[in-house]
C-alpha positions as CSV (number, residue, x, y, z in Angstrom):
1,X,13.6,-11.4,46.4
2,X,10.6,-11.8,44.3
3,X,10.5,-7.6,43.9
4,X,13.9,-7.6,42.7
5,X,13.1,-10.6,40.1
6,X,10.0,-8.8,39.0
7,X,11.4,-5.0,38.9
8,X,14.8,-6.9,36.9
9,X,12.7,-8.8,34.5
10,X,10.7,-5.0,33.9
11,X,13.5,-3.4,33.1
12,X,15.1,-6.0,30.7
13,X,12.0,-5.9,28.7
14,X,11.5,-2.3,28.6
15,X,15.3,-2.2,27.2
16,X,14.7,-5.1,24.4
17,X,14.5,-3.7,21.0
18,X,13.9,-6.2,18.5
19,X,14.5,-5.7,14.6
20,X,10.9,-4.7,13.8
21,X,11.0,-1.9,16.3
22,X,14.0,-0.4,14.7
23,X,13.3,-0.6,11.2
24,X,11.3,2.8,10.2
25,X,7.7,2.6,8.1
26,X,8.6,2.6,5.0
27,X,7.0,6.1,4.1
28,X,5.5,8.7,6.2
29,X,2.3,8.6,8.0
30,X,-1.2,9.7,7.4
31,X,-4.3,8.5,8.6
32,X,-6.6,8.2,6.6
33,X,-9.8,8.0,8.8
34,X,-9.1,11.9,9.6
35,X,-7.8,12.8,6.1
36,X,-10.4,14.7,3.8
37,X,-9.9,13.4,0.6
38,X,-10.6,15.7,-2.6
39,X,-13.1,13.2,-4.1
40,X,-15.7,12.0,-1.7
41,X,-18.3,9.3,-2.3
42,X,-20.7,7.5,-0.7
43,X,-20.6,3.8,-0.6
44,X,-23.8,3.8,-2.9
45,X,-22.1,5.6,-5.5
46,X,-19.1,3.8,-5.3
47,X,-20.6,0.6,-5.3
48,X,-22.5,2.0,-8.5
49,X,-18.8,3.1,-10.3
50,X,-16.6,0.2,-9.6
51,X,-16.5,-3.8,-10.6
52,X,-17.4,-6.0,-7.1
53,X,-13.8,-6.6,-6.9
54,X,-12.5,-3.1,-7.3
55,X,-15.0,-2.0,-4.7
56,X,-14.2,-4.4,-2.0
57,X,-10.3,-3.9,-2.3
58,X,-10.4,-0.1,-2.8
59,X,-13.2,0.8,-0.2
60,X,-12.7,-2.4,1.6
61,X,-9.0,-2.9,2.0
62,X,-9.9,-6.5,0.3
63,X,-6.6,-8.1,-1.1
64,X,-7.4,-9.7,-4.6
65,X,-5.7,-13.4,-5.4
66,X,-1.9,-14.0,-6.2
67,X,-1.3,-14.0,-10.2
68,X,-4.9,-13.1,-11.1
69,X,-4.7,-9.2,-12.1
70,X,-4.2,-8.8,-16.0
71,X,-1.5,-5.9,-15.2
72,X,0.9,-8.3,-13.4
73,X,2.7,-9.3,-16.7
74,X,1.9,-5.6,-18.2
75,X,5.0,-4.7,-20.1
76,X,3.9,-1.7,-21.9
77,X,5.0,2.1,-21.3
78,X,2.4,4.3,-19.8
79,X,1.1,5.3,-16.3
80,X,-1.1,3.1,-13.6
81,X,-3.8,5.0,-12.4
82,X,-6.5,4.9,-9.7
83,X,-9.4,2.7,-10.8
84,X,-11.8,4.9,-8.5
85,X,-10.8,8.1,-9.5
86,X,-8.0,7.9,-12.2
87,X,-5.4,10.2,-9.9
88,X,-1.5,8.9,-11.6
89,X,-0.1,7.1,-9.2
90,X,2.9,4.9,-10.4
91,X,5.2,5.0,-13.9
92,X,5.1,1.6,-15.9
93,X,9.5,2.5,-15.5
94,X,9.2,1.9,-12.0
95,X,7.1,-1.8,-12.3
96,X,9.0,-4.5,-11.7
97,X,8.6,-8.4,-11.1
98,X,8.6,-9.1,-7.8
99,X,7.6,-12.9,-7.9
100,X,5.2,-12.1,-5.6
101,X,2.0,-12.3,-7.5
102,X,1.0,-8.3,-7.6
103,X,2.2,-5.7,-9.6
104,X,5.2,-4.0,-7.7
105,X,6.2,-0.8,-8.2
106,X,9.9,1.0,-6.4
107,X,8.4,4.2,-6.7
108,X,5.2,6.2,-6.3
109,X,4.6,9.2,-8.4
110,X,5.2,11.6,-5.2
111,X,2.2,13.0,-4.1
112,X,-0.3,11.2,-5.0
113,X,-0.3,8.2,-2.4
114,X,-1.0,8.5,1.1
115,X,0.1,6.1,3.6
116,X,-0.3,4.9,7.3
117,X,0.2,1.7,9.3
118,X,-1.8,-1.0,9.5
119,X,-1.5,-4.0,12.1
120,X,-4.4,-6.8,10.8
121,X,-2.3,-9.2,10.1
122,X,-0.9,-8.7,13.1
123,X,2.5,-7.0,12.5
124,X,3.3,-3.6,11.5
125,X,3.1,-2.6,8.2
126,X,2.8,0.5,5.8
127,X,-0.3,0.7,4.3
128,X,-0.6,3.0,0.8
129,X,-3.7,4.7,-0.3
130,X,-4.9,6.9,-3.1
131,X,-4.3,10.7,-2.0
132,X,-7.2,11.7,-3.9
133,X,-9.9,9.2,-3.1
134,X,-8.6,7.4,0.1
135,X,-8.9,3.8,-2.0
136,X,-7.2,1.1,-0.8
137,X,-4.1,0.3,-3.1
138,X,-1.8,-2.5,-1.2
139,X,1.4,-2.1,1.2
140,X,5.3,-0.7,0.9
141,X,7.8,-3.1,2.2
142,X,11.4,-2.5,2.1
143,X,12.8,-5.4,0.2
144,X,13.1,-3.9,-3.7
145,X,15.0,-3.0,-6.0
146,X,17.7,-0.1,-6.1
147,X,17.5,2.8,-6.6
148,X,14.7,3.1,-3.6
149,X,14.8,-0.2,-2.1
150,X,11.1,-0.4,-1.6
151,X,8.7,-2.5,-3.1
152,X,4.9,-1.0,-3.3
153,X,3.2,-4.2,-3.5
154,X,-0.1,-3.5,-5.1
155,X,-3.9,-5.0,-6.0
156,X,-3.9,-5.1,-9.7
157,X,-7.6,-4.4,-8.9
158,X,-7.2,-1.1,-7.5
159,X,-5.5,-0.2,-10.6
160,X,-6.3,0.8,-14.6
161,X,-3.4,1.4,-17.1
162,X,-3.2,4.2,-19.1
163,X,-0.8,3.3,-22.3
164,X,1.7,6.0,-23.2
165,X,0.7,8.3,-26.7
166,X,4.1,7.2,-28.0
């Protein structure tokens, strides 16, 4: 009796697919550990280039504060770039306000960000890096705006804005 319970109970579980398990990663995969990135530092050197903060969320996958990046409210036209490395990475027509407390993009400029998933939060979610450097930039969830529905959530730190030459 107690088989049948047990081999039962095994293959009800193995069956159950909750929401999270269907929903896809926002973007494809890369890992980045095995990734060779086309600008390579060591930690010296990149501790020497970039502000404490800058260094521990882009090298460190550090998350800065809610409402404390000067970019959040950044209305003006021009590109966001890497702070490590200054590799374009999202259009100032894709920012929007997400309410969440860091700039949010719906679009990347293709190519230039790399993702993968993370779990250290304990869920499953897409984690977005610089393609060129490997820094740390924030996650993609899919709760934005049309037309992508995705919301790059993003450190402000990880960041520098570079105003159009309108």
């Amino acid at each position: 009796m107690y088989i049948k319970l047990a081999l039962a109970l095994c293959l009800l579980l193995t069956g159950c697919n909750g929401n999270s398990q269907k929903q896809n990663t926002a973007m494809t995969q890369d890992d980045p550990s095995e990734k060779k990135f086309e600008v390579v530092k060591t930690d010296a050197e990149w501790q020497k280039e970039l502000t404490p903060m800058e260094y521990q969320v882009l090298r460190n996958a550090a998350t800065e504060n809610p409402f404390t990046s000067e970019l959040l409210d950044n209305q003006e036209e021009g590109t966001y770039v890497c702070a490590a490395c200054g590799t374009e990475l999202f259009e100032s027509d894709t920012k929007f306000k997400s309410g969440t407390g860091w700039p949010s993009f719906y679009k990347e400029i293709e190519g230039n960000v790399a993702y993968d998933v993370d779990y250290k939060i304990g869920v499953k979610r897409t984690e977005e890096h610089c393609a060129t450097c490997g820094g740390h930039l924030g996650h993609v969830f899919e709760d934005g705006p049309e037309p992508t529905g995705l919301r790059h959530c993003v450190n402000g730190a990880a960041l520098d804005f570079v105003p159009s030459s309108k």
